[in-house]
C-alpha positions as CSV (number, residue, x, y, z in Angstrom):
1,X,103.2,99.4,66.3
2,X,102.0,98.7,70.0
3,X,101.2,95.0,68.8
4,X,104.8,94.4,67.0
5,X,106.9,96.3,70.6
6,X,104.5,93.6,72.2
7,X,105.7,90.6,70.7
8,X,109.0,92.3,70.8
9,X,108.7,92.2,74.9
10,X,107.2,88.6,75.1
11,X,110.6,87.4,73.6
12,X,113.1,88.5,76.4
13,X,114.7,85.0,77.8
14,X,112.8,82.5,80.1
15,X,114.1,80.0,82.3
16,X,113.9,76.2,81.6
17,X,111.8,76.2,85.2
18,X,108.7,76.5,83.0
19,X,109.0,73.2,82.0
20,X,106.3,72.3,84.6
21,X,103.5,73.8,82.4
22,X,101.4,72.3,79.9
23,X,102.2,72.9,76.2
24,X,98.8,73.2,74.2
25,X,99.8,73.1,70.5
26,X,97.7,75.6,68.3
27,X,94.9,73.1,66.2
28,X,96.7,74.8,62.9
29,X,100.2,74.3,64.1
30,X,102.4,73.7,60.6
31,X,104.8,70.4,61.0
32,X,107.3,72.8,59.5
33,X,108.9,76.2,59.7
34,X,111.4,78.3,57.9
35,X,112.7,81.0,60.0
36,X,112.3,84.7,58.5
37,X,114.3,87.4,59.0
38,X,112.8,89.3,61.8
39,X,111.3,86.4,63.3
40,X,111.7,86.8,67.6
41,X,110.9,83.5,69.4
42,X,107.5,84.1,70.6
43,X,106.8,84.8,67.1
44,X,108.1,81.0,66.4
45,X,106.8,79.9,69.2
46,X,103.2,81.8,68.5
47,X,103.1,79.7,65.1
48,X,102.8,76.0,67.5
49,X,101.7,76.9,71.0
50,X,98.8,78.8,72.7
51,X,101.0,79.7,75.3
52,X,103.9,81.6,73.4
53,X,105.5,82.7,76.7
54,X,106.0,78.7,77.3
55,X,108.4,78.3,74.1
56,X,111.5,77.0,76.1
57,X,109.4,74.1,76.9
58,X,109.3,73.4,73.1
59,X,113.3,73.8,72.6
60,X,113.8,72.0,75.9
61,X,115.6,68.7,74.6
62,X,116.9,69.7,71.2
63,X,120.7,69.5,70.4
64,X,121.1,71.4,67.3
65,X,119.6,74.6,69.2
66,X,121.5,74.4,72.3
67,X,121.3,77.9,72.1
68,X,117.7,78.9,70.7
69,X,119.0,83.1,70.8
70,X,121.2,81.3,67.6
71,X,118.9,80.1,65.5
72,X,119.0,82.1,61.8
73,X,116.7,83.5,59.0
74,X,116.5,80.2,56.4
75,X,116.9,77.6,59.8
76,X,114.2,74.8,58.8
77,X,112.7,73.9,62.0
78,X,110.4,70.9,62.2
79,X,107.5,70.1,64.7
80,X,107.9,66.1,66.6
81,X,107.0,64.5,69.5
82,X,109.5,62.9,72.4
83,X,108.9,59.5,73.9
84,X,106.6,61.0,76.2
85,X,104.5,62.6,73.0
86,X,105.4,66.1,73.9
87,X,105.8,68.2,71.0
88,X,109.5,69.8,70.5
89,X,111.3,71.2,67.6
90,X,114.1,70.3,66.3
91,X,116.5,71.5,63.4
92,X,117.4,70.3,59.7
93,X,115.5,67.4,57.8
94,X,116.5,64.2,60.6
95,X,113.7,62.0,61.5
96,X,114.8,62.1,65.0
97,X,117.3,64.6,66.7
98,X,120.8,63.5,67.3
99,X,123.6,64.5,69.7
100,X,126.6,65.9,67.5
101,X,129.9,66.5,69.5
102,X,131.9,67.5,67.0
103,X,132.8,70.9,66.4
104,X,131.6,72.9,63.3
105,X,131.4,76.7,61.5
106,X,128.3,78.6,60.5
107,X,128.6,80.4,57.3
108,X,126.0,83.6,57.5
109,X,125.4,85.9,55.1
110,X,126.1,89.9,56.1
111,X,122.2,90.5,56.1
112,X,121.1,87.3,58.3
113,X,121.1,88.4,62.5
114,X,120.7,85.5,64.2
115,X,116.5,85.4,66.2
116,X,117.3,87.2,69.7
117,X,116.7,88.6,72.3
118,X,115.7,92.8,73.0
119,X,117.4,95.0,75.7
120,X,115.5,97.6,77.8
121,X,115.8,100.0,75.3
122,X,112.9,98.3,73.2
123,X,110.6,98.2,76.4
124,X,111.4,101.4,78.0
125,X,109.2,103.7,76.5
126,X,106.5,101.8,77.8
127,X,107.8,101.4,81.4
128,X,107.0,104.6,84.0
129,X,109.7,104.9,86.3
130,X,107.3,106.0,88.8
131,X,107.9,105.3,91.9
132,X,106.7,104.5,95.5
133,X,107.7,106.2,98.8
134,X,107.1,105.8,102.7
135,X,105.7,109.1,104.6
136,X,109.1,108.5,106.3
137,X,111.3,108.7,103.2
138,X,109.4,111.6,102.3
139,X,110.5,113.2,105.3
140,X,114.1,112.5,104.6
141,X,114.0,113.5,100.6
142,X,115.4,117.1,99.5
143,X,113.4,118.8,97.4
144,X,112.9,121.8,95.1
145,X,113.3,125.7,96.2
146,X,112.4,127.1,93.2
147,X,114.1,127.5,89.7
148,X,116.3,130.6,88.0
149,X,112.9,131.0,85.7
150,X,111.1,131.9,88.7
151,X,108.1,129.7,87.4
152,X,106.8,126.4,86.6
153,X,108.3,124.9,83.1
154,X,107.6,121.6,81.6
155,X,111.0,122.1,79.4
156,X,114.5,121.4,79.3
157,X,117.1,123.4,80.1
158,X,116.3,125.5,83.2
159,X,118.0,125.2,86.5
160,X,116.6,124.2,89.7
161,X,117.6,125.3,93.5
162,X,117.6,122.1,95.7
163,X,117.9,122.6,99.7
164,X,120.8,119.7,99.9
165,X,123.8,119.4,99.3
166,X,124.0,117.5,96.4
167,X,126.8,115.5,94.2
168,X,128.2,117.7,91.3
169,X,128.0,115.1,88.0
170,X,125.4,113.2,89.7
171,X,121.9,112.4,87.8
172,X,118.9,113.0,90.3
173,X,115.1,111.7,89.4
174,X,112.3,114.6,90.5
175,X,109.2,113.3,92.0
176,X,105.6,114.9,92.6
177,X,104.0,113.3,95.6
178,X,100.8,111.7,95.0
179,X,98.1,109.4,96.4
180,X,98.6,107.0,99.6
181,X,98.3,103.9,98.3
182,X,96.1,101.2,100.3
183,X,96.0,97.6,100.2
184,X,93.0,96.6,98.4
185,X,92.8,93.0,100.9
186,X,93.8,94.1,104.1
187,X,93.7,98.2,103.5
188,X,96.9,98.4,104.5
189,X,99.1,101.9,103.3
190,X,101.7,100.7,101.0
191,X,103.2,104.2,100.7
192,X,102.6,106.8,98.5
193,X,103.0,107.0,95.2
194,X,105.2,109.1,93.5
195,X,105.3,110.7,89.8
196,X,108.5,111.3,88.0
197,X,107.9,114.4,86.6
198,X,112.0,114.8,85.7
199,X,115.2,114.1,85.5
200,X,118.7,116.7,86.4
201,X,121.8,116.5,86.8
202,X,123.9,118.3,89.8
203,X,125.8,121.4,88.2
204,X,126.8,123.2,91.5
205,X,126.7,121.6,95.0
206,X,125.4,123.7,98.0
207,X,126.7,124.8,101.3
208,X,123.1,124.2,103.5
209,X,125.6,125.5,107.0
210,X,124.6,128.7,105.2
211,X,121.5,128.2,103.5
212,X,123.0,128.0,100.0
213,X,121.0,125.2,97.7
214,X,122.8,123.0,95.4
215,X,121.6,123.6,91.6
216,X,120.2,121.2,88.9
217,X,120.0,121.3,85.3
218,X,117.0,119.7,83.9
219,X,118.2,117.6,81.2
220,X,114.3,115.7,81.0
221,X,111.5,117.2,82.1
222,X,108.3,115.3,81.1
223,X,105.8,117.3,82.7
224,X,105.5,121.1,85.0
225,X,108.0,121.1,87.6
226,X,107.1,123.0,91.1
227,X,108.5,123.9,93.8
228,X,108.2,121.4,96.7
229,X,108.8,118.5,94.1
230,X,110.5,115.9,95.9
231,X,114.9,115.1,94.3
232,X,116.3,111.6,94.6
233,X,119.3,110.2,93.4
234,X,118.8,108.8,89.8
235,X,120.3,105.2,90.5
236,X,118.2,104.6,93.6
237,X,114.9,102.8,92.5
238,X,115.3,103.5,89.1
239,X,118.0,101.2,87.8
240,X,116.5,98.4,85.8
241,X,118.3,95.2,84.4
242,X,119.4,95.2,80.7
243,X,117.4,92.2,79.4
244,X,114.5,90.6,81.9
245,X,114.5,87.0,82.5
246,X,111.0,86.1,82.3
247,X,109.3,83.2,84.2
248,X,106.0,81.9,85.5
249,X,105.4,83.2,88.9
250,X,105.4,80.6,91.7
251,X,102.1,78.3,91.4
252,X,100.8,79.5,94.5
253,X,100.9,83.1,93.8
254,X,97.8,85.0,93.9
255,X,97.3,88.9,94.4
256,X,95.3,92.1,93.8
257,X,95.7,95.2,91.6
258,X,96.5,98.0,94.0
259,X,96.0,101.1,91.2
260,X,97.1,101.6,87.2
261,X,99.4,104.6,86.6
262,X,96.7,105.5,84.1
263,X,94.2,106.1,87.1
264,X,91.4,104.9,84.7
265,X,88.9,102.0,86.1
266,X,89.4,100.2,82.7
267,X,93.2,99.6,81.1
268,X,94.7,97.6,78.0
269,X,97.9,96.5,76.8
270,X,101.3,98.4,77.6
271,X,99.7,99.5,80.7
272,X,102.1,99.8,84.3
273,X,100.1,98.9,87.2
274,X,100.8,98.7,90.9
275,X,100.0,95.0,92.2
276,X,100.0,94.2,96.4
277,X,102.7,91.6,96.3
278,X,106.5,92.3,96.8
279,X,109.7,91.0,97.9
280,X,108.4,89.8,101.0
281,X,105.9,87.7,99.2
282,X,108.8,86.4,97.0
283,X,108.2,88.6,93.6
284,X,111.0,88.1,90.8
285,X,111.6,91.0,88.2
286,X,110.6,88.8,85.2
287,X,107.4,86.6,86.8
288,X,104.7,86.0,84.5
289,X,100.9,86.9,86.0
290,X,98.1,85.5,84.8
291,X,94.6,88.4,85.3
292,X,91.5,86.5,85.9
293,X,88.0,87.6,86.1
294,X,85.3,86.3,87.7
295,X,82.4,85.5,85.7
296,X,79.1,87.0,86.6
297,X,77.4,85.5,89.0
298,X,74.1,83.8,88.1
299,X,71.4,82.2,90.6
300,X,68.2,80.0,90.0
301,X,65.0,81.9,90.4
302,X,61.5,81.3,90.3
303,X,61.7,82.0,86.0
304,X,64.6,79.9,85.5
305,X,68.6,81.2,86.2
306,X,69.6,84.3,86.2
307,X,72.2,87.0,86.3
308,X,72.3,87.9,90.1
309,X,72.7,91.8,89.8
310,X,69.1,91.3,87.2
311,X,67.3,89.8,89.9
312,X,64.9,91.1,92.4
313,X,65.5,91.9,95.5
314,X,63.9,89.0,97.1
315,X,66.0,86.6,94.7
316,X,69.6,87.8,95.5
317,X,68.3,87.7,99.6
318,X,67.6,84.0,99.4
319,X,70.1,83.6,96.8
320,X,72.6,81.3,99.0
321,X,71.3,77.7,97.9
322,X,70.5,78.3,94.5
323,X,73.8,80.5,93.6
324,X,76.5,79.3,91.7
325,X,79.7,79.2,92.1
326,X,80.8,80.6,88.7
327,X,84.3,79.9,87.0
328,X,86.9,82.6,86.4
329,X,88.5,83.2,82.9
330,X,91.9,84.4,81.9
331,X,91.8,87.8,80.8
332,X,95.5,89.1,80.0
333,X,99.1,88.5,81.3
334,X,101.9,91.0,82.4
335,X,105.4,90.9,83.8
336,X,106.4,92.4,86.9
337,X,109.8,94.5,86.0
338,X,110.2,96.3,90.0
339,X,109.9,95.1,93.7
340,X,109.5,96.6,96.6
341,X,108.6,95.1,100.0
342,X,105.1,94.8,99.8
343,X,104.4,96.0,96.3
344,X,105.2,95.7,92.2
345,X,105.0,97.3,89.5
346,X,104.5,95.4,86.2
347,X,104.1,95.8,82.9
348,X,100.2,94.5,80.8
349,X,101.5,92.6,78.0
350,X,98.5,91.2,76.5
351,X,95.0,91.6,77.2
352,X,91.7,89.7,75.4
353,X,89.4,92.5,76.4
354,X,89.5,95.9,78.8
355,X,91.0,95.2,82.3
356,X,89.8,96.4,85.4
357,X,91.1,97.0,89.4
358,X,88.7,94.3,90.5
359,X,90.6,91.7,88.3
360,X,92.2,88.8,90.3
361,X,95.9,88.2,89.8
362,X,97.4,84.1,89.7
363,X,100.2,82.2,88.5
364,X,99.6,81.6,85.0
């Protein structure tokens, strides 16, 4: 299931500004293709390229697919080369693809959807609206009193007591206050984070003059609700974009992750992590991050090389001439779907083995 909602994800629309990159065409790539019902395009694309995220590159020039999102179950599409010997496809039986200007009708049948793209819907399950807050709008947030249960509850339907007057109709996101978050580089505080723990809505406002709280109904709690738990308006930070236009982040992006909302050392796929790059480094919603590692560092010693953290101690002291300076390897890509100033979150889409906070973040 998490491997199909993957692909699902990987085939929200790029931009044509990827054409920069390098297509590598898989060594099995098929010089034909019949499109099957349920096909997305990084499925297609998956079937000719190593880089799947890439496939506008390969539709980049064809005029029977002016619109790739259009392309239907039974479509023959066929593997060539341009003038250049870049690989494209193109669509029908033609040797070579030809401009047509006249107009013309598709006939579909009922049961054929035409290969697009998937809303939020498909990838919100797997997004955390968590969120991320300065000490100072902490200070300024209303929060919770208490509820008409009198305790804790981790269930709908109870009401909460909120000391601010608050919009009646209005939805309101519930946050518990966690961690301050550092900067991993420069160990500057980002904020602190904060867990959604619920959403209300306003059913009664308040008159604070005389210390009268507004009330919520929890329409969506997701997990134990106290008192102190911090109330902001639901369409403030929360709000995402119905489809995410996804593109390769700027070439000379580099970054560091900051935390993963798992908390665990070691994360996979489908996993929302906080990154130390934002607005003011020039973050889209949509860029494409390539995680690197570091291989393991290996020195020349007395009995040959060597892993440095195997060596003796004398070894890795006089290790600066004989070290090397060891390549790093792609390890995963995600897709950064929130900004703030200084800081993202993003969404792991793929991973080749476990990732961890010491992984190095690049342009892809």
């Amino acid at each position: 299931m998490r491997n199909k909602v993957l692909i699902i994800i990987i085939s929200l629309i790029l931009p044509m500004g990827l054409l920069a990159d390098e297509l590598t065409l898989n060594n099995n790539a098929p010089k034909t293709y019949i499109v099957k019902k349920g096909d997305t395009l990084w499925d297609i694309s998956g079937v000719f390229l190593k880089q799947p995220w890439l496939w506008p590159k390969l539709w980049r020039i064809n005029p029977d697919i002016n619109n790739p999102h259009l392309i239907y179950p039974g479509d023959k599409l066929r593997l060539v080369y341009d003038k250049y010997g870049n690989p494209m496809l193109v669509k029908g039986e033609g040797g070579k693809p030809q401009l047509k200007w006249s107009p013309k009708v598709r006939t579909t049948l009922k049961d054929m959807s035409p290969v697009n793209t998937i809303p939020l819907n498909v990838v919100a399950p797997y997004i955390k609206y968590d969120t991320l807050f300065s000490e100072e709008e902490y200070d300024n947030l209303p929060y919770v009193l208490g509820s008409d249960e009198g305790f804790k509850s981790s269930t709908d339907g109870f009401k909460l007591y909120v000391n601010h007057n608050l919009d009646v109709g209005k939805s309101y996101a519930i946050y518990e206050k966690g961690e301050e978050v550092f900067d991993p580089e420069t160990n500057e505080s980002l904020g602190y984070y904060a867990r959604l723990v619920g959403t209300a809505k306003a059913i009664r406002k308040g008159d604070m003059d005389n210390k009268t709280p507004s009330t919520l109904y929890v329409d969506g709690a997701k997990r134990e609700i106290r008192s102190g738990s911090f109330v902001a308006p639901i369409n403030e930070g929360q709000m995402l974009p119905s489809f995410f236009t996804m593109q390769s982040a700027k070439a000379e992006f580099t970054g560091s992750f900051v935390k993963a909302s798992s908390e665990a050392r070691e994360f996979g796929k489908l996993e929302v992590v906080m990154i130390n790059r934002g607005k003011q480094h020039d973050v889209q919603l949509g860029d494409v991050l390539s995680i690197e590692r570091k291989s393991p560092d290996v020195i020349e010693t007395a009995n040959g090389p060597q892993y440095k953290k195997d060596s003796s101690r004398w070894s890795q002291l006089s290790s600066s001439s004989n070290e090397y300076n060891m390549p790093t390897e792609p390890v995963g890509k995600m897709m950064v779907f929130k900004t703030y100033d200084k800081v993202s979150m993003a969404l792991v889409l793929r991973t080749s083995k476990p990732l961890r906070l010491s992984d190095t973040i690049k342009a892809p």
